[in-house]
C-alpha positions as CSV (number, residue, x, y, z in Angstrom):
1,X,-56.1,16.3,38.9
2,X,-57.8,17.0,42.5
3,X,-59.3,19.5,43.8
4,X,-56.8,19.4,46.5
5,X,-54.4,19.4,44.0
6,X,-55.9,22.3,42.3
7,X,-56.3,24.4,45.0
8,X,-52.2,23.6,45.9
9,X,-51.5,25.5,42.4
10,X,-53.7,27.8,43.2
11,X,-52.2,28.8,46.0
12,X,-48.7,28.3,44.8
13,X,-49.5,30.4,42.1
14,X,-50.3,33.4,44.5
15,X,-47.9,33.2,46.5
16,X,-45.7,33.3,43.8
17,X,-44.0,29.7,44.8
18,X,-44.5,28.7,41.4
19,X,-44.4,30.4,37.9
20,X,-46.7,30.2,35.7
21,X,-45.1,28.2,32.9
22,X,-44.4,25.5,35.4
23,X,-47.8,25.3,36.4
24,X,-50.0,22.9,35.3
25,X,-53.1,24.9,35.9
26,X,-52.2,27.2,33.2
27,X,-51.2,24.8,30.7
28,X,-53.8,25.3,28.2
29,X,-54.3,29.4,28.9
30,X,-53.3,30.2,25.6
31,X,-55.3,27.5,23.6
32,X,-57.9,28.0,21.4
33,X,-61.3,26.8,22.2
34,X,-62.1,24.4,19.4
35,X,-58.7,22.7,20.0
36,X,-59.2,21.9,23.8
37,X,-62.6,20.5,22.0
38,X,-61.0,18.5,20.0
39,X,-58.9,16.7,22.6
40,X,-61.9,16.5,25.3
41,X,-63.5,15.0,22.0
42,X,-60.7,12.8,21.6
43,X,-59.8,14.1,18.5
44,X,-56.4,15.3,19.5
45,X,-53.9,13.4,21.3
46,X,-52.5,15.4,24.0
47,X,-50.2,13.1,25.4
48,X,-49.0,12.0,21.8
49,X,-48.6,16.4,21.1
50,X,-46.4,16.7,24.4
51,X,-44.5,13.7,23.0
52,X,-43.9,15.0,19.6
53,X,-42.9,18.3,21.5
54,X,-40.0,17.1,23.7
55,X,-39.0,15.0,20.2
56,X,-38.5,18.7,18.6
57,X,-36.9,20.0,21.4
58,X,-34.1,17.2,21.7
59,X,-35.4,15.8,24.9
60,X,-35.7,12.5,26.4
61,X,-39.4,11.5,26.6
62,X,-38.7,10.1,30.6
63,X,-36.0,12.1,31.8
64,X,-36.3,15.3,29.8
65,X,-32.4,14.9,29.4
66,X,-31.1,16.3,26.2
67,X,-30.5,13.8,23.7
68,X,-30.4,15.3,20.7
69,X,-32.3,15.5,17.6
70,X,-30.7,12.7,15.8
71,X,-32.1,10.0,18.3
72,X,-35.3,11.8,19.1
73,X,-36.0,10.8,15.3
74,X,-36.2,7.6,16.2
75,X,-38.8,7.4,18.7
76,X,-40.9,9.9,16.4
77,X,-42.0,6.7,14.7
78,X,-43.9,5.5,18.2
């Protein structure tokens, strides 16, 4: 991310254009410090965790679409 881009949320964020749980600033708020070590270190995944997320939650990994747990179990396996 950019510092322009940064500063856009930022701003968004004040002005209260964009809430907080949409905002990618925030995203890791509420995460422990040894586990945003772990994925700076590489250790964890990140993009492999938010994967595995939208899997739980039923949801297409491109669209977001609801496809249901049944398929998502399928792309689990990735």
């Amino acid at each position: 991310m950019t510092q322009e881009q940064i500063n856009y949320f930022k701003a968004a964020a004040s002005l209260g254009l964009i809430h907080d749980e949409e905002n990618p600033i925030f995203i890791f708020n509420s995460t422990h410090k040894d586990l945003l070590l772990d994925i700076v270190s590489g250790k964890i995944d990140a993009v492999q965790m938010a994967r595995m997320e939208l899997y739980n939650r039923g949801l297409d990994e491109n669209t977001g679409a609801w496809i249901g747990w049944s398929k998502t179990e399928t792309y689990v396996q990735k």
